[in-house]
Every structure is written in structure tokens, then in C-alpha cells.
N, C-alpha and C positions, 0 to 999 in steps of 0.2 A: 504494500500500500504506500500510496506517494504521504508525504509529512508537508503538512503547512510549514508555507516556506517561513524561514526563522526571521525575516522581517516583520511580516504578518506579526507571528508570537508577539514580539517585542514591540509591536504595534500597539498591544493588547494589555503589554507591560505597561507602557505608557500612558493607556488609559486610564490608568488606575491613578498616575497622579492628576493626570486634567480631570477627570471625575472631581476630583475631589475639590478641583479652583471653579466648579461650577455652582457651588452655593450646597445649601442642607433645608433642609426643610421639618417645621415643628415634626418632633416624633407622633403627638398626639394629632395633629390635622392630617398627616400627609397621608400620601394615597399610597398603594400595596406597595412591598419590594418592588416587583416589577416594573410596575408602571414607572414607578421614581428612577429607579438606575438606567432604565432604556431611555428615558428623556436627556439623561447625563449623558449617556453613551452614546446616542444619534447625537446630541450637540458637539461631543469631544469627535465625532468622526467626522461631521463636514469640517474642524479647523485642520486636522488631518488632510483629509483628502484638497484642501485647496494649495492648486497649484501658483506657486508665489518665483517672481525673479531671486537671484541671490542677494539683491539687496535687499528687497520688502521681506526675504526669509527670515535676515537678520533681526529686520523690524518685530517681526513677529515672535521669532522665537525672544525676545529680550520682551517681549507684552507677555508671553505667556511665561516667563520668570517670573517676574514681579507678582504679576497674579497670584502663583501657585505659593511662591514664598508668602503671601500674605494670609495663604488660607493651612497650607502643610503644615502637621505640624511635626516636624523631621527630631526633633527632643524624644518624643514617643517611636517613632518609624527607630532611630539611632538603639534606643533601647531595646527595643524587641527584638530587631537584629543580630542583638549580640547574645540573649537568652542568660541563664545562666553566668555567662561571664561577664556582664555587666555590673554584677555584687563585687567581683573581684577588682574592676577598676578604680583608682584615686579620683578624686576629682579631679586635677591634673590632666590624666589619663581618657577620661568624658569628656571634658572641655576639646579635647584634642580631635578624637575618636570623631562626638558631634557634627564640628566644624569639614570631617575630612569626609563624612557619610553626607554629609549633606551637598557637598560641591559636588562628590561621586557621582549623587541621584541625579543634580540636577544636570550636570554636563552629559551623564548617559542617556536622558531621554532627549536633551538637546539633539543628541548626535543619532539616536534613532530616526526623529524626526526627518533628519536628513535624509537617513538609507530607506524613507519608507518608500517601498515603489508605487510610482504611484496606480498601474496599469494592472495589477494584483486584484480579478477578481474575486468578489468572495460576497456571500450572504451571510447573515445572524436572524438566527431564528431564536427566539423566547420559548424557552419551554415550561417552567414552573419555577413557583415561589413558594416561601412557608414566614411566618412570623410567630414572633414569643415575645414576650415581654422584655427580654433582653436583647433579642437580635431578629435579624430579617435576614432571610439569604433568596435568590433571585438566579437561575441555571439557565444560558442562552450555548448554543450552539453554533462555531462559527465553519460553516459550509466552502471548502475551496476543492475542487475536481471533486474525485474520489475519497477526501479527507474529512473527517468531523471532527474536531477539538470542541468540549466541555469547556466553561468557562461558570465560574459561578463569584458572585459580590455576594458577600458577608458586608452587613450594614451590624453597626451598633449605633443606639442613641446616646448622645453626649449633648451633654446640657440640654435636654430637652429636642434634641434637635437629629435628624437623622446623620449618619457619619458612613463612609463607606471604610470599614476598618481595614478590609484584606481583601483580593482575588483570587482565585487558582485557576489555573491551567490544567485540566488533565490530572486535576486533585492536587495538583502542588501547587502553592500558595505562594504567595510574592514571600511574606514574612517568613517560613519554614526553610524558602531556598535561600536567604538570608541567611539563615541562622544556622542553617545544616554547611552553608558552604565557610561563613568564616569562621566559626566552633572548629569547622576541622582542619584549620587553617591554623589555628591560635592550640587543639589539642597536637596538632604534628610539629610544627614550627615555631608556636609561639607567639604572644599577641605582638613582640613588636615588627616579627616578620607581617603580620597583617596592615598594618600600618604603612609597611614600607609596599607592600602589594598593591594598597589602593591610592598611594603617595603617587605611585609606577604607572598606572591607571590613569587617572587626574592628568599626570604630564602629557600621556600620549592622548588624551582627549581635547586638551587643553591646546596642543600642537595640531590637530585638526582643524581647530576653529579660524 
């Protein structure tokens, strides 16, 4: 079986932070999982799929920074991330970690944005939702040839308000593949080899731009 192509995926990645620069809505008025996240998700895919010169690209991806920093909250994303080894960090060591997860995220969806092709066809079909008192979760499907990938938003409410906390792909979660890939980064090598990995990262992102 053919695999969606890994731009696509990462397309998908990225949804997940523009979801989130799209606003929340009262937990107690809003309308089902579904309906709420696919209104997010149709909004984050036409700023996707619009085709921009390289200089209005620039325009754009620096609007959709500003935005996303003023709604992300990358304190919480930084922590989750790191699981378990978070307890073990100094303050020192957070402050540090924060500041270097957070340029991470943002220059890697910056730079997706780039590879995403734009001639990639594909459909999303909605298949169900569930809600609890704590959480909503919301399962779409995204259709390319012979390919189906699961996609499912985990919404919690924070302050009253709906929050989209996590994604998965194919059952694996933004925040588990976080945490699964630098736990074992920090259990084989060491936290300060991870630092210096996403130090490595950053430059070569950073040199793209």
C-alpha cells in the first residue's frame, strides 16, 4: 500500500499548531467536537493551500508567528514533551530547554509550510466524535490514492473554554512522539546531548530561511 506522502503528515502536524491560533470557544456554549475542530481545520487548510510569491510567503509566515505565539502556549507543549524528565530539570535547565522547544516548533512548521506541495491531492472525511466532561475527541480521515490515515483532536477545556490539547496520526500523538523520541535521546545520551541535537536543528532551519 502506497503511504501519504510525509509532507501531507506534516501538513497535519502543523495543523495542530494553526488550530490552535484560530480562537476557543466557551466549553459550555460550543457546538460538538466535530463540528468545532473541522471549522478550525477547513480555516487552517485554505491559509495552507494558498499559493503566495516568496515574498508575500514571508509576509505570511511572520502573521502566522505572531499569531500562534500569542495564543500557544509552548510552557505547557515544553513540559509535556519532556515527560518524566522535566522533574529532573533546574530551573536553569527549563528556562533553557523552553526557549530552545519553542524556536524548534516554530521554525519547523515555518519550514513545512514551505515543502507543503501544493498539487497533493487528498480529501478529509469526518467520521465521529465523543465528549465527557473533561475532554472531546473528534476522528477525520485523510483520503490520498489508495491511502487512509486516522487523525483524531483531543480537545480539553481550559478556563472555560474549548483547547485543542493533542493530535494523532495513526494513534501516535504529537505529544507521545515528543516524548518517546527525546526520553530516549536524554535515556541513551543524555539531556545535554539533546540540547545540543535540537541546538543542530534550529541552525540548519534557521540556514534555510
Amino acid at each position: 500500500m502506497k503511504r501519504i506522502p510525509k509532507t501531507l503528515v506534516l501538513t497535519f502536524l502543523t495543523l495542530f499548531l494553526l488550530v490552535l491560533s484560530l480562537g476557543t470557544a466557551s466549553a459550555a456554549d460550543a457546538p460538538k467536537p466535530m463540528k468545532w475542530v473541522k471549522g478550525k481545520v477547513e480555516a487552517a487548510l485554505v491559509i495552507l493551500d494558498k499559493k503566495v510569491t516568496a515574498e508575500l510567503e514571508k509576509a505570511r509566515n511572520a502573521e502566522l508567528r505572531t499569531l500562534i505565539d500569542s495564543i500557544v502556549d509552548y510552557d505547557d507543549l515544553a513540559r509535556r514533551s519532556l515527560g518524566d524528565h522535566w522533574e529532573e530539570r533546574t530551573e536553569e535547565e527549563r528556562t533553557q530547554y523552553r526557549a530552545l522547544f519553542k524556536q524548534l516548533v516554530e521554525l519547523t512548521y515555518i519550514d513545512r509550510l514551505g515543502d507543503k506541495d501544493q498539487d497533493v491531492k487528498y480529501t478529509v472525511e469526518w467520521d465521529s466524535e465523543s465528549q465527557t466532561a473533561s475532554e472531546g475527541h473528534a476522528i477525520a480521515f485523510v483520503l490520498y490514492e489508495d491511502t487512509e490515515t486516522e487523525l483524531e483532536f483531543i480537545l480539553k477545556p481550559e478556563a472555560a473554554e474549548w483547547a485543542l490539547f493533542d493530535i494523532a496520526i495513526d494513534g501516535a500523538s504529537l505529544e507521545d512522539t515528543y516524548r518517546r523520541n527525546y526520553s530516549k535521546i536524554i535515556d541513551e545520551e543524555g539531556y545535554p546531548k539533546l540540547v545540543e541535537k535540537m541546538q543542530k536543528r534550529i541552525d540548519e532551519l534557521e540556514a534555510k530561511k
